[in-house]
C-alpha positions as CSV (number, residue, x, y, z in Angstrom):
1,X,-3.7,13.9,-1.1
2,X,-3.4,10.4,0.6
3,X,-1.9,8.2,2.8
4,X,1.8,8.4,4.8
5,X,1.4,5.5,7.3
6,X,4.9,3.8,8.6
7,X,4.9,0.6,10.0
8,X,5.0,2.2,14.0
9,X,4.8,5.8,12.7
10,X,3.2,8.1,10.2
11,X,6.5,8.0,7.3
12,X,6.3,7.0,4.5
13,X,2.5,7.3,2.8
14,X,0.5,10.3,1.9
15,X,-3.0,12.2,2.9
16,X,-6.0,11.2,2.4
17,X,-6.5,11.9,-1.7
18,X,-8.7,15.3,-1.8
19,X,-8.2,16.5,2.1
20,X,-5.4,19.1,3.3
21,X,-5.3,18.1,7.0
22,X,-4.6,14.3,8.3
23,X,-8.0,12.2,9.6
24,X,-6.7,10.9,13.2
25,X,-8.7,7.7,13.8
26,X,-9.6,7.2,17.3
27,X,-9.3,3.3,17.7
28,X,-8.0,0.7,15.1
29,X,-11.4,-0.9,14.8
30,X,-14.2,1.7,15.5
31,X,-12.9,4.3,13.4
32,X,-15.4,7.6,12.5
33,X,-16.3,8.7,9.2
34,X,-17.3,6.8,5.9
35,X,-14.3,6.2,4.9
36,X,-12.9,4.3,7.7
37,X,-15.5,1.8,7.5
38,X,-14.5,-1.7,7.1
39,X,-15.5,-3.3,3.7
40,X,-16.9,-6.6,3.3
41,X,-18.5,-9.6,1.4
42,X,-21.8,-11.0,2.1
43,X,-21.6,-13.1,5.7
44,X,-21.3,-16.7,4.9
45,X,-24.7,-18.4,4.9
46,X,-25.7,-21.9,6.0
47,X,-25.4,-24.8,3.6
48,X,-28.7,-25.8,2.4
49,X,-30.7,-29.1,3.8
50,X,-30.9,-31.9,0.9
51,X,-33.7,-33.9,2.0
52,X,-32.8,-37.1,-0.7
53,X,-29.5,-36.5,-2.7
54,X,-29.6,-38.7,-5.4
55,X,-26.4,-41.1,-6.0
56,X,-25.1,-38.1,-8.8
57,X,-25.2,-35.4,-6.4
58,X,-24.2,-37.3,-3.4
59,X,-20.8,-37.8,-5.5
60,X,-20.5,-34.3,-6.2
61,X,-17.9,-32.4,-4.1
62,X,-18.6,-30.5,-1.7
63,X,-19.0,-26.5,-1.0
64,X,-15.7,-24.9,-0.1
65,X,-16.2,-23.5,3.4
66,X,-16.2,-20.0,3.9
67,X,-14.0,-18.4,6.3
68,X,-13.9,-14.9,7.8
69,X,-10.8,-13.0,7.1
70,X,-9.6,-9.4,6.9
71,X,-6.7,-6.8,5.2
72,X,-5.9,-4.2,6.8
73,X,-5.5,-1.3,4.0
74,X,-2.8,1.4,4.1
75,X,-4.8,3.8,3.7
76,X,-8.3,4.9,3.4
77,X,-10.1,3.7,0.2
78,X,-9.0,4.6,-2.7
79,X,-7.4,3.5,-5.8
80,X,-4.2,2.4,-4.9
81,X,-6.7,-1.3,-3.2
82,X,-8.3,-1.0,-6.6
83,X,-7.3,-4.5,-7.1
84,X,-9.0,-5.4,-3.4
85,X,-11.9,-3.5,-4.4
86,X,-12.0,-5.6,-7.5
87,X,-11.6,-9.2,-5.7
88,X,-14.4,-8.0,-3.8
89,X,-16.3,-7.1,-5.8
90,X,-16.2,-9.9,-8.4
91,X,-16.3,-12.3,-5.8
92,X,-12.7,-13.7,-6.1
93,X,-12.7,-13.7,-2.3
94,X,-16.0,-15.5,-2.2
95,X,-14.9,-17.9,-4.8
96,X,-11.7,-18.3,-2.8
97,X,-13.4,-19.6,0.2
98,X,-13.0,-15.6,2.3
99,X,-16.0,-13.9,3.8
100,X,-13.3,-11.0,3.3
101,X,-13.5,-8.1,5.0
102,X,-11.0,-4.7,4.0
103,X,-10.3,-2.3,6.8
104,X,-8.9,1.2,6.2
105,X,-6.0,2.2,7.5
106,X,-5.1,5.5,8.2
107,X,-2.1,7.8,10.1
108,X,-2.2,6.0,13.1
109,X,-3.2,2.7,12.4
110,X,-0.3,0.1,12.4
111,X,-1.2,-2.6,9.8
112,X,2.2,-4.9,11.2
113,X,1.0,-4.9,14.5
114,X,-2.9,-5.3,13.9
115,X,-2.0,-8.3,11.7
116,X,0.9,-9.2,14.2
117,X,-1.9,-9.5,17.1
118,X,-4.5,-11.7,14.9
119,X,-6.6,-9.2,14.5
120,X,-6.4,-9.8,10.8
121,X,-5.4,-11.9,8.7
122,X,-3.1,-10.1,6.0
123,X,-2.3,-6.1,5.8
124,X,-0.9,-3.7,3.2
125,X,2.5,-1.7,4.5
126,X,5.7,-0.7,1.8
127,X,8.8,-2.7,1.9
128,X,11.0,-0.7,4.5
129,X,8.1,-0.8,6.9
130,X,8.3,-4.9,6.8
131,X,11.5,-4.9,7.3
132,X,11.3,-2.6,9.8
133,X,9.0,-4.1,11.6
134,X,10.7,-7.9,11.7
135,X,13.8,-5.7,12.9
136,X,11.5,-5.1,16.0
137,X,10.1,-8.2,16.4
138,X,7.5,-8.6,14.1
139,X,7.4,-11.6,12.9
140,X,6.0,-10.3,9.3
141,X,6.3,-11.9,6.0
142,X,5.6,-10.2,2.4
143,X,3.9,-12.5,0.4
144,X,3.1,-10.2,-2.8
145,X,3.3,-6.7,-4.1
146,X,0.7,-4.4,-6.0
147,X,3.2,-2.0,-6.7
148,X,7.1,-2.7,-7.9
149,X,8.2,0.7,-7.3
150,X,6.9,3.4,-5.0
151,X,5.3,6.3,-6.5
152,X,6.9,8.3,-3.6
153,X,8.1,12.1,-4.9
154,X,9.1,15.2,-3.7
155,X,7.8,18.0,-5.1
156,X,9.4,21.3,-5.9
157,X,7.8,24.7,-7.5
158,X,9.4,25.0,-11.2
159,X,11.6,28.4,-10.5
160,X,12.7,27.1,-7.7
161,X,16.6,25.9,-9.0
162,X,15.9,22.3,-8.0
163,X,16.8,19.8,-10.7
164,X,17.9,16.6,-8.9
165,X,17.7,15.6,-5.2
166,X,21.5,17.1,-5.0
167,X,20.0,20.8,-5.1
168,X,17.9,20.3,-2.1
169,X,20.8,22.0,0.2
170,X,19.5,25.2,1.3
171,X,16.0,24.5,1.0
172,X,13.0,23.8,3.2
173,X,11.4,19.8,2.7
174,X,8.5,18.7,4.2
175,X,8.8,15.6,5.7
176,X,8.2,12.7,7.7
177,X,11.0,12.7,10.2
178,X,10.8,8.7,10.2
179,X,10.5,8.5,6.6
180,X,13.3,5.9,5.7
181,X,13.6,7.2,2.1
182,X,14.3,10.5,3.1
183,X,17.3,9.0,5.3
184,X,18.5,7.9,2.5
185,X,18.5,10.4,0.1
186,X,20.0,12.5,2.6
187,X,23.3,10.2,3.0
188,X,23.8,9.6,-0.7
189,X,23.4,13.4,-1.4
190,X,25.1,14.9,1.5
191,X,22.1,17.3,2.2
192,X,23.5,18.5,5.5
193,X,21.8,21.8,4.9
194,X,18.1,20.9,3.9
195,X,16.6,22.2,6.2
196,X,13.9,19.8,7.7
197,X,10.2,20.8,8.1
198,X,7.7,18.9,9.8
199,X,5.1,17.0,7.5
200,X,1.8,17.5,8.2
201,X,-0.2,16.6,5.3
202,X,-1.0,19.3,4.0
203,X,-0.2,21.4,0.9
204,X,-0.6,25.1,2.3
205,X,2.8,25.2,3.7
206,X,4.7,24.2,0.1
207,X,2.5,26.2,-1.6
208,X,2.8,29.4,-0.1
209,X,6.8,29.2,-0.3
210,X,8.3,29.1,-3.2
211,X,11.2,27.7,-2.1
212,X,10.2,24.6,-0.3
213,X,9.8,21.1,-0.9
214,X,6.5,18.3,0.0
215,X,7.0,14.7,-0.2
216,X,3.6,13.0,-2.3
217,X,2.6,10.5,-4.0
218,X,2.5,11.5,-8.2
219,X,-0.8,9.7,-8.3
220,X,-2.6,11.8,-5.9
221,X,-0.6,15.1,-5.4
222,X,-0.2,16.4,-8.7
223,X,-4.0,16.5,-9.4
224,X,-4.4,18.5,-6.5
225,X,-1.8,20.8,-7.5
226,X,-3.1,20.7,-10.9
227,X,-6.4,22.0,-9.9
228,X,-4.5,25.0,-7.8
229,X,-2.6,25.9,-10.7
230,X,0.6,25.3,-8.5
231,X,3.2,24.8,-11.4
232,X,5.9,22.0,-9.8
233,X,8.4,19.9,-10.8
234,X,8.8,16.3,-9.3
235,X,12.1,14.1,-8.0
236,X,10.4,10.2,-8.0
237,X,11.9,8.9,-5.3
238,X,13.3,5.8,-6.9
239,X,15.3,7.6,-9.2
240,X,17.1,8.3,-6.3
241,X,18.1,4.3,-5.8
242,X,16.2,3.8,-3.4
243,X,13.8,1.0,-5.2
244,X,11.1,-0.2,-2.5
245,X,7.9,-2.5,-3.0
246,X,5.0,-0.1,-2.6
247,X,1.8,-1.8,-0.8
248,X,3.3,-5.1,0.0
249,X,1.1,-7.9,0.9
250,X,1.9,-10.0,4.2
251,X,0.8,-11.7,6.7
252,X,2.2,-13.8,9.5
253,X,5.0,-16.8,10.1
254,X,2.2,-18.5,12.0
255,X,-0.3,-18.0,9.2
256,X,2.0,-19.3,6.8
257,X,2.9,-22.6,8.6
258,X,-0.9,-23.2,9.9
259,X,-2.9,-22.3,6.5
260,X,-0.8,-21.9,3.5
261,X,-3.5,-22.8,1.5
262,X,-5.5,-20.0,2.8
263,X,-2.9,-17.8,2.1
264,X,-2.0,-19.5,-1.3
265,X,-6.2,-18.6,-2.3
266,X,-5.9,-14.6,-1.1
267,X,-2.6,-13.8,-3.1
268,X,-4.5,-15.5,-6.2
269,X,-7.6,-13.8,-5.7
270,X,-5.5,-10.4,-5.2
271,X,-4.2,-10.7,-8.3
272,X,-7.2,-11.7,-9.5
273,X,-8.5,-8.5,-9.0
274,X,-5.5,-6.5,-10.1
275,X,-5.4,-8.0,-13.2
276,X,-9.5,-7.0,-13.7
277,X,-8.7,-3.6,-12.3
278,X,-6.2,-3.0,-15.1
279,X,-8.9,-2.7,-17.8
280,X,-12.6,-2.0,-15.7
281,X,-10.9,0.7,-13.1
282,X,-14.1,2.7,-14.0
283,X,-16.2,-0.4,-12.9
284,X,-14.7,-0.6,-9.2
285,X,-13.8,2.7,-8.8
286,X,-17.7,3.5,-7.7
287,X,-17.7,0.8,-5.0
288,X,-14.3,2.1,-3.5
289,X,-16.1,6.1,-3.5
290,X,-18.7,4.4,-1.0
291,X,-16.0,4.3,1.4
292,X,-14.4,7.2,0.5
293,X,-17.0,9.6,-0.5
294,X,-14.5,12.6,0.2
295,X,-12.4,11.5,-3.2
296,X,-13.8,12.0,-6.5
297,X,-14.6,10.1,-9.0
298,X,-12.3,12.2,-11.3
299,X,-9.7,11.9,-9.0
300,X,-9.9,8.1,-8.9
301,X,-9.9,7.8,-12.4
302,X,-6.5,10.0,-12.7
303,X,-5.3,7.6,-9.8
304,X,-6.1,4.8,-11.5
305,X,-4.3,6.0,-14.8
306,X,-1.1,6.6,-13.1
307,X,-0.8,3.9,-11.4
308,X,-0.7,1.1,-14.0
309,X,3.0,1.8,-14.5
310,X,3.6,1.1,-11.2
311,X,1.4,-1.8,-10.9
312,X,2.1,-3.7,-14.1
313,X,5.6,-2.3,-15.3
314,X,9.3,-3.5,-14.2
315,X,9.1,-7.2,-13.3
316,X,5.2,-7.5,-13.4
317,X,5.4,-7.0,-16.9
318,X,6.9,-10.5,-17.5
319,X,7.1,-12.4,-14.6
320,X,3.4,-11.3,-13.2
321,X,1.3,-9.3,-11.5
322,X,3.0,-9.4,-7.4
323,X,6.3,-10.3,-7.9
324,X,9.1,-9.6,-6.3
325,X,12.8,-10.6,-6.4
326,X,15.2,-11.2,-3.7
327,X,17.7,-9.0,-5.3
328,X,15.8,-6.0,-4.6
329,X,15.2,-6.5,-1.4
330,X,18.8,-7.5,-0.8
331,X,19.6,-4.3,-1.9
332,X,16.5,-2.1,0.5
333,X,18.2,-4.2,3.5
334,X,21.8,-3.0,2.4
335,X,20.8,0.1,2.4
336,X,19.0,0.4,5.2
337,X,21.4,-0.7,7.0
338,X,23.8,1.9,6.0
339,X,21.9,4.9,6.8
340,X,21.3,3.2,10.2
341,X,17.9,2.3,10.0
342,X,18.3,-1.3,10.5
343,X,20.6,-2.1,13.4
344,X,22.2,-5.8,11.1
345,X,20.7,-7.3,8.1
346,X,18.7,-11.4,8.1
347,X,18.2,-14.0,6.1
348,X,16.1,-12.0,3.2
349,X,14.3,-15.6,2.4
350,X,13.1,-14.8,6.0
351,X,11.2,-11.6,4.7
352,X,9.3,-12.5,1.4
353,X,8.2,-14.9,-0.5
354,X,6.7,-15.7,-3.8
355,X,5.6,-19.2,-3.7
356,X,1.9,-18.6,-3.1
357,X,1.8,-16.4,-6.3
358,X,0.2,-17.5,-9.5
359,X,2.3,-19.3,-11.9
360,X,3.0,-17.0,-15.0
């Protein structure tokens, strides 16, 4: 199981991929275990002396400084930062002028705020959770997308009458109390009698009632239920309507108006290594297991594989890997706004933008 970080709370993400209990990390940037170890490239070294350049290499330009920088993950490692994992790897950062470092997140690490305070440069959260955050005073910006829809599901047993997120009166769902999708789904459907169970992370409690409900992600949860032989059905969560950017790039206003070029060469270099990951998963998945050694390798390859869709499909598929539209997050705002969520609705040009992604 994985992640389920919100922006200020544990909502919206899942466990860690192959534990059944959430990993509390005791301070953003000292946090215990292998997996919560920060990731990064080689420490930039000092240029070398030229004792007598001739005229030729005089004229030649010169090194791109590098500069530190850092993005703060989601989650722990795992394949979902397969294209981070890749840019690292490769040496897109490197070549982009980063001495980049990635830093998990985890339930109680706040990606908005650690980026928010300078801590970082750029972070990973999903699309409710930016807007969210600006709501508060965040002054956020998404800049790219891996994902264009969320692979956010609830899960149901197979005999237990659920077909559609209408049936869901009458039965027990575990989940986030904060999770803004599950606010939604509740208004459209009028599930006044769902009953409401607290999400902990774990499977045991859906799986030992046949009647109850988990939320999940359909990249990590079903291989876990899989190897359980728990037979379940699954209700995507944007089916429902509710169509959010899953692990959103951003970083800051103030990053954006000092160095746009920096942030210009780490959405390139992202996508860079999303668009490698595509076809060499396999490759990078290794490097991301030395983070996370708790998630195997088997695991991470049935990740990978059900991920593309959401990585490459919908609008990626033509207009490129990382974009986003303002129609669709016009329409997260709206409805945010009607379940109460959001207190008013800004300027959506305020909260995205795609002009530091490549040109397809």
């Amino acid at each position: 199981m994985k992640r389920f970080q919100r922006t200020l709370a544990l909502a919206t993400k899942r466990p860690a991929a192959v534990s059944l209990s959430l990993v509390m990390i005791s301070s953003l940037l000292a946090a215990c275990g292998s997996s919560s170890t920060p990731v990064s490239s080689s420490a930039p070294t000092a240029a070398p002396t030229v004792a007598a350049a001739s005229p030729a290499a005089s004229a030649a330009p010169a090194a791109k400084p590098i500069v530190p920088a850092t993005v703060v993950l989601n989650w722990f490692a795992e394949p979902e930062h397969g294209g981070n994992f890749a840019a690292l790897s490769k040496g897109y950062y490197k070549d982009a002028g980063f001495d980049m470092t990635l830093m998990p997140g985890g339930p109680s690490v706040s990606s908005t705020q650690i980026v928010a305070s300078g801590k970082a440069q750029f972070g990973m959260a999903n699309g409710d959770d930016i807007l969210v955050a600006r709501q508060e005073g965040i002054p956020v910006v998404a800049i790219a997308t891996s994902m264009q829809k969320s692979p956010q599901a609830l899960f149901y047993h197979k005999d237990a009458g659920v077909k559609d997120f209408g049936d869901l009166n009458s039965h027990k769902v575990y989940v986030a109390s904060t999770a803004s999708f599950w606010q939604f789904i509740k208004n459209k459907y009028k599930l006044t009698n769902a009953q409401e169970m607290k999400y902990t992370g774990q499977l045991v409690n859906f799986v030992s009632d046949k009647t109850a409900l988990t939320q999940g992600y359909v990249t990590s949860e079903p291989f876990t239920m899989d190897q359980q032989k728990v037979e379940y059905g699954t209700l995507l969560v944007a089916d429902s309507g509710y169509k959010i950017y899953a692990g959103v790039y951003f970083t800051t206003e103030k990053m954006i108006a000092e160095h746009p070029d920096q942030v210009k060469a780490f959405v390139e270099a992202t996508v860079k290594g999303w668009d490698y990951y595509k076809d060499h998963s396999d490759e990078i998945n290794p490097s991301i297991q030395t983070k996370n050694p708790d998630m195997g390798l088997d695991m991470m390859k049935y990740s990978a594989a059900k991920e593309m869709d959401f990585v490459f499909g919908g609008d990626a598929a033509t207009k490129g890997t990382g974009i986003m539209t303002k129609e669709r997050w016009e329409e997260v705002q709206k409805q945010l706004v009607e379940v109460g969520v959001l207190k008013t609705a800004e300027n959506i040009d305020k909260v995205f933008t795609t002009q530091f992604l490549p040109k397809k």
